[in-house]
N, CA, C and O atoms as CSV, one atom per row, in Angstrom:
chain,resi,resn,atom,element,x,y,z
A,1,UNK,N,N,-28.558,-16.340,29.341
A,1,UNK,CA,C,-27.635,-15.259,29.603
A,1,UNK,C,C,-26.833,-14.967,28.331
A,1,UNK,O,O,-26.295,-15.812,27.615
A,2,UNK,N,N,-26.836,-13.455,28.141
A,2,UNK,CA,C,-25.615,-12.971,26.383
A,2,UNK,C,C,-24.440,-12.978,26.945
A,2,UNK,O,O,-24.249,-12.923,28.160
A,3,UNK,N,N,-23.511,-13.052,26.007
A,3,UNK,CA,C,-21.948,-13.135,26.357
A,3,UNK,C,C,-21.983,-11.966,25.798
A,3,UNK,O,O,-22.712,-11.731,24.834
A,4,UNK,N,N,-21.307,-11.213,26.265
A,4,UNK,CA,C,-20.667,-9.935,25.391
A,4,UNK,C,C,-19.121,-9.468,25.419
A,4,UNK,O,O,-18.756,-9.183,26.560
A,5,UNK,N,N,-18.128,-9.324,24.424
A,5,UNK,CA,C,-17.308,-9.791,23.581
A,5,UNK,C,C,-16.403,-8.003,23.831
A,5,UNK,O,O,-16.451,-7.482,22.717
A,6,UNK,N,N,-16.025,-7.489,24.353
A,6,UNK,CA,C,-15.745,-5.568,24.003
A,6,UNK,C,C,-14.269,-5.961,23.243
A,6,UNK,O,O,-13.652,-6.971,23.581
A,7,UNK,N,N,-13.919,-5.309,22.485
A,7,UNK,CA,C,-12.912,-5.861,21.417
A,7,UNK,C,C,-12.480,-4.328,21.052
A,7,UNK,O,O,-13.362,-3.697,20.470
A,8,UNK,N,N,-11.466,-3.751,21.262
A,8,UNK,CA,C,-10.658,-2.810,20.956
A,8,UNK,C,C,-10.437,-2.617,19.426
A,8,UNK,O,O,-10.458,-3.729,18.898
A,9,UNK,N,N,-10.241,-1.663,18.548
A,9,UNK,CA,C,-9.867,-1.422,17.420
A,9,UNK,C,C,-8.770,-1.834,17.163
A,9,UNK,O,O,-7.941,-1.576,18.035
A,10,UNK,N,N,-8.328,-2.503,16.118
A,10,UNK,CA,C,-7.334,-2.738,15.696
A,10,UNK,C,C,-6.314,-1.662,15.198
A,10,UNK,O,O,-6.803,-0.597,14.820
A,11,UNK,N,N,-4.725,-1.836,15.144
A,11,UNK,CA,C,-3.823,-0.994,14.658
A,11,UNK,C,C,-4.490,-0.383,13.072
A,11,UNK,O,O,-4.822,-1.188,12.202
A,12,UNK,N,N,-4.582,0.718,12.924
A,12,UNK,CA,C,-4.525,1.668,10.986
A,12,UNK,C,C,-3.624,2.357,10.787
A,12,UNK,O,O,-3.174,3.133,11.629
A,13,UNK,N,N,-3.193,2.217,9.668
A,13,UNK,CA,C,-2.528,3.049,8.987
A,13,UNK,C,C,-3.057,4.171,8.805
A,13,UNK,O,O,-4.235,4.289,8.467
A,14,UNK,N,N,-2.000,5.484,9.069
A,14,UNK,CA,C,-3.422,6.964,9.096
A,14,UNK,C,C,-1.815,7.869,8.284
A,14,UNK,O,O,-1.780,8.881,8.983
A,15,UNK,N,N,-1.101,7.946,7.688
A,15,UNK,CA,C,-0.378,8.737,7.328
A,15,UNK,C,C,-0.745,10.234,7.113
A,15,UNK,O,O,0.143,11.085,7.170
A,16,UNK,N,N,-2.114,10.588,6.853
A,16,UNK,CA,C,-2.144,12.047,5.732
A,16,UNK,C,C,-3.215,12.202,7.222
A,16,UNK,O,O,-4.370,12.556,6.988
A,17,UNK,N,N,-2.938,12.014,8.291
A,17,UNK,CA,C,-3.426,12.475,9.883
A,17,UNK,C,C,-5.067,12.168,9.328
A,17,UNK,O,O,-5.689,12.827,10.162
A,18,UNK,N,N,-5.771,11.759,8.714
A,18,UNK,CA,C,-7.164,11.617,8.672
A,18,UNK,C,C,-7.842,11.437,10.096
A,18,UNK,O,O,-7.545,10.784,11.096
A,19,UNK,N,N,-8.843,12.265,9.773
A,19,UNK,CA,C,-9.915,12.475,11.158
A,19,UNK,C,C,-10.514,10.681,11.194
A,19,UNK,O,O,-11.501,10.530,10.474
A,20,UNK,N,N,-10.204,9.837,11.667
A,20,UNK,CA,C,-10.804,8.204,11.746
A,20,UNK,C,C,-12.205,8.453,12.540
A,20,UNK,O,O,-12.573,8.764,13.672
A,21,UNK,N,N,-12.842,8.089,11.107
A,21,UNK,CA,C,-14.080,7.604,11.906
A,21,UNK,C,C,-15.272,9.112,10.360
A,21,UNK,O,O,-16.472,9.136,10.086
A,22,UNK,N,N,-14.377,9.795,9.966
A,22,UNK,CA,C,-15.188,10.560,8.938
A,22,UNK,C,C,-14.697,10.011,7.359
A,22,UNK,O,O,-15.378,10.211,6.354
A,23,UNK,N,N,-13.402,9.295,7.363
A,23,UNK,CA,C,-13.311,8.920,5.965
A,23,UNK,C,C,-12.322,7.007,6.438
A,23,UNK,O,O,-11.544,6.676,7.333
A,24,UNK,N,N,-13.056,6.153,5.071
A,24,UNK,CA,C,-12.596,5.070,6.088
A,24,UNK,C,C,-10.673,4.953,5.770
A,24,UNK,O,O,-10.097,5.623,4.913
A,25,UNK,N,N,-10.155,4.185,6.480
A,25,UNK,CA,C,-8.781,4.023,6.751
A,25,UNK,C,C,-8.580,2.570,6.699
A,25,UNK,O,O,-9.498,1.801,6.986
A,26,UNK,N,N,-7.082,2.044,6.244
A,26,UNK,CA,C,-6.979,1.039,6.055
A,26,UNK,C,C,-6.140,0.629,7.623
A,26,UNK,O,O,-5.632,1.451,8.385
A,27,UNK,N,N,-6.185,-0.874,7.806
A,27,UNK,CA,C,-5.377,-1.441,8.731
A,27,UNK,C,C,-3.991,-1.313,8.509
A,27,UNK,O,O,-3.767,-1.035,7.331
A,28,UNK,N,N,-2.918,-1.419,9.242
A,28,UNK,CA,C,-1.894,-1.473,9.406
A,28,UNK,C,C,-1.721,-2.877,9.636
A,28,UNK,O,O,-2.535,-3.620,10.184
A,29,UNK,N,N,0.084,-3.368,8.896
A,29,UNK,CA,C,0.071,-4.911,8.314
A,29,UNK,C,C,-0.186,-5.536,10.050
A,29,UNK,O,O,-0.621,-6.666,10.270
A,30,UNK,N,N,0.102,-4.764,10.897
A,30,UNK,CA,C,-0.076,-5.234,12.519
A,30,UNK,C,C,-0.923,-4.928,12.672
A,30,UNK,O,O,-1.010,-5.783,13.554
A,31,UNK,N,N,-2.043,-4.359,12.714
A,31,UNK,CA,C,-3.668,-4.343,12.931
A,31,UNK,C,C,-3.943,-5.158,11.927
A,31,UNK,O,O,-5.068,-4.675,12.054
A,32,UNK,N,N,-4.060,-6.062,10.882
A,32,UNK,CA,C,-4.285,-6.852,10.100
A,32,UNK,C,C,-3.735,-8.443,11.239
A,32,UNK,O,O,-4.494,-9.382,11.477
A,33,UNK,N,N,-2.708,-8.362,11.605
A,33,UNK,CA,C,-2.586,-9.352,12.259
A,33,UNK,C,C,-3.158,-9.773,13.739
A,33,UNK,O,O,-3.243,-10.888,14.254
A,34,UNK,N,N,-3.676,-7.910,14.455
A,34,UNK,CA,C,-4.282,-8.077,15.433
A,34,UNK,C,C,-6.209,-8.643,15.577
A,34,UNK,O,O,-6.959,-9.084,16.448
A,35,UNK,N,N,-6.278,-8.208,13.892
A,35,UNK,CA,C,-7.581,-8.601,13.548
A,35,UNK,C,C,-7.685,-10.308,13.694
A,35,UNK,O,O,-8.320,-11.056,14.436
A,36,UNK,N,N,-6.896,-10.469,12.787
A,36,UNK,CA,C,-6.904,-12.298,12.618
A,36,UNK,C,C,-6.701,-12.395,14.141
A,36,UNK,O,O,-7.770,-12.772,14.621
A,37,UNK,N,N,-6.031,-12.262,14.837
A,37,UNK,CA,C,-5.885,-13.000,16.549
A,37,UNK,C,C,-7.054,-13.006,17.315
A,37,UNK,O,O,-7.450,-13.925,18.031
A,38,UNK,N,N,-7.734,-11.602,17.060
A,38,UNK,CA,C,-9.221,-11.398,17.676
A,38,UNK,C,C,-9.869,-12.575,17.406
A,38,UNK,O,O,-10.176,-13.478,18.183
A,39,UNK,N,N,-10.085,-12.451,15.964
A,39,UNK,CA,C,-11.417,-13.452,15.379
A,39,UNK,C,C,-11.521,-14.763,15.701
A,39,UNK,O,O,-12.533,-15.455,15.587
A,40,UNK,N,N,-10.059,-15.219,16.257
A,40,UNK,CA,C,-9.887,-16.939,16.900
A,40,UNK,C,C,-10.202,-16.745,18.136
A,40,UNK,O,O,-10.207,-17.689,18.927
C-alpha cells in the first residue's frame, strides 16, 4: 500500500502582485519556517 503525503504551499513573498506559478517567487521568512516544519 503508497502513503500519500498532500502538503499545502508554503507562505511567499509576492510584493510586485506576480502571477505565482508563471515567474518563480521567493518564500516568505514564515513560509521558510513552514517549509522546515513540513519536511520533519
Amino acid at each position: 500500500m503508497k502513503t500519500f503525503y498532500l502538503v499545502r504551499h508554503a507562505q511567499y513573498d509576492n510584493p510586485l502582485n506576480i502571477l505565482v506559478g508563471r515567474l518563480p517567487v521567493v518564500l516568505s521568512s514564515e513560509g521558510v519556517a513552514e517549509a522546515v516544519k513540513i519536511s520533519k
